[in-house]
C-alpha positions as CSV (number, residue, x, y, z in Angstrom):
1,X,-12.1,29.9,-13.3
2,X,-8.2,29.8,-12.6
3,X,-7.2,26.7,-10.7
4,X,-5.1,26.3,-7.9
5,X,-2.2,24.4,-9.5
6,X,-0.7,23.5,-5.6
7,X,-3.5,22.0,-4.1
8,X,-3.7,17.9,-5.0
9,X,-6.2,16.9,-6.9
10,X,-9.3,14.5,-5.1
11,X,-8.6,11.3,-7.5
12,X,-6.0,9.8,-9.5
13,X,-5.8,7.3,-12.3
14,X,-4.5,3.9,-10.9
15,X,-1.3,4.0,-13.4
16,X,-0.3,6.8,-10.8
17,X,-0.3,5.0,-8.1
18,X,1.4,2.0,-9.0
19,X,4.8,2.7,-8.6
20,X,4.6,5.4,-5.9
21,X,6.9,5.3,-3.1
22,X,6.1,4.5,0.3
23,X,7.8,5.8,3.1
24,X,7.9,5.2,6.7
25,X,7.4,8.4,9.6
26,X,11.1,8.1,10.0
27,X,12.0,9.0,6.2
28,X,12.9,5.6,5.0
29,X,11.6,4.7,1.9
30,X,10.0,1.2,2.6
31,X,8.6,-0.2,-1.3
32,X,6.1,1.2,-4.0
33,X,2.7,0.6,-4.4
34,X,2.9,-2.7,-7.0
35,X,-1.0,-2.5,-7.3
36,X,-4.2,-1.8,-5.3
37,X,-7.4,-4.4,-4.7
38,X,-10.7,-2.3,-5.3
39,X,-13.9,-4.4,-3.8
40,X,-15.8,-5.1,-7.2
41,X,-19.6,-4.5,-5.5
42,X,-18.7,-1.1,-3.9
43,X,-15.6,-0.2,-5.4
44,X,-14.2,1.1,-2.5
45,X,-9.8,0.4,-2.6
46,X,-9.1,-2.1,0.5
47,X,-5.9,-2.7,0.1
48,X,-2.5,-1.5,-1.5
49,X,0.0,-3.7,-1.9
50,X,3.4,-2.8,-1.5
51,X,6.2,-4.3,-3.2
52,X,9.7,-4.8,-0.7
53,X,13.2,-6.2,-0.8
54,X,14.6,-7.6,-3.9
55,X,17.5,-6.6,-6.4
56,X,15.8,-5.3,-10.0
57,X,12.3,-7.6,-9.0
58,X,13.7,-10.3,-8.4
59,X,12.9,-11.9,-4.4
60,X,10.7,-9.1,-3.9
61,X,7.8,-9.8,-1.3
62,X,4.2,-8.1,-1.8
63,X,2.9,-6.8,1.5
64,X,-1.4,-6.0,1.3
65,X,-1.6,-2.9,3.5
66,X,-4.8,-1.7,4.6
67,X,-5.4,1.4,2.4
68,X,-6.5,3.6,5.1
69,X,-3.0,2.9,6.8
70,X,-1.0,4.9,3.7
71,X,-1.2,9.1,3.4
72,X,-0.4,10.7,0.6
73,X,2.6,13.3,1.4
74,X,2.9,15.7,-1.3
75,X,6.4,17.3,-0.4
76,X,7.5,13.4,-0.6
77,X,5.5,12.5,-3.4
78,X,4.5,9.2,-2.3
79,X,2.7,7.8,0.6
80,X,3.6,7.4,4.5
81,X,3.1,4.9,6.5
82,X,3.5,4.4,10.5
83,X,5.7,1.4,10.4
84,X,9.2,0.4,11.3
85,X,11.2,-1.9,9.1
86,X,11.3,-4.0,12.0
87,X,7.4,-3.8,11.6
88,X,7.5,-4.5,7.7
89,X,9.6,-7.6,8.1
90,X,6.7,-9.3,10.6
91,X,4.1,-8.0,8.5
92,X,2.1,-10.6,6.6
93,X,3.4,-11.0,3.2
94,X,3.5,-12.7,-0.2
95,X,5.9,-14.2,-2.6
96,X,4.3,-13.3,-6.1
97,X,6.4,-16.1,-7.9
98,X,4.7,-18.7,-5.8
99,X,1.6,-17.6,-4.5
100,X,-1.4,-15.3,-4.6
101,X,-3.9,-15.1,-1.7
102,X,-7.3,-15.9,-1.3
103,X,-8.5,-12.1,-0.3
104,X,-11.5,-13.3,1.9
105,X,-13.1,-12.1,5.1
106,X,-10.2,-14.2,7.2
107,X,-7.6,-12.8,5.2
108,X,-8.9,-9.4,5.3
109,X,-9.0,-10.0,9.0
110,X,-5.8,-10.7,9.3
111,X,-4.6,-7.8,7.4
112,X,-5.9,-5.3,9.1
113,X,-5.8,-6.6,12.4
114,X,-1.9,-6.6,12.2
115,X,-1.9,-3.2,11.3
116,X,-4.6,-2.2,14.1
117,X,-7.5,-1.7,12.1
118,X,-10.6,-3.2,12.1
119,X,-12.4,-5.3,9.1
120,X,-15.3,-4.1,7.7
């Protein structure tokens, strides 16, 4: 059976997303994926967290965006987002020198709320 060598495939091994750009609807690249958060009882991805700012890693803020909010863009080869930079600099965010957050519901909550989506 000959394969269609265009066409994406359905999954990807998580070493491929890490790294991937993320840009916003205007063409400006925003981060890279730094990691994902996969829900351990159903597995399902929540969040990707985004990696911004910085010089070589250094001062770089994590941003947890809902995963639903990101599509994949093959032309680009990363992932789009419909958010400013203005947007991205109120977004809630992390140091990852100094802290890690408590994923829980309220967290969650706040999350996705920011980026107009709901909870489950």
């Amino acid at each position: 059976m000959e394969s269609d060598t265009k066409a994406p495939e359905r999954l990807i091994a998580s070493d491929r997303v890490e790294g991937t750009a993320v840009y916003n609807k205007e063409d400006e690249r925003l981060g890279s994926i730094e990691r994902f958060m996969v829900d351990k009882a159903s597995g399902q991805v929540e969040y990707a967290v985004m990696g911004f700012g910085g010089l070589f890693g250094l001062a770089t803020r994590h941003y947890p965006l809902p995963w639903n909010a990101l599509t994949y863009d093959t032309n680009r080869g990363g992932y789009i987002v419909n958010l400013s930079r203005d947007q991205l600099a109120e977004a809630p965010s992390y140091d990852p020198e100094a802290e890690t957050p408590t994923y829980d519901r309220s967290y969650g909550e706040r999350i996705y709320g920011y980026y107009g989506f709901t909870y489950l």
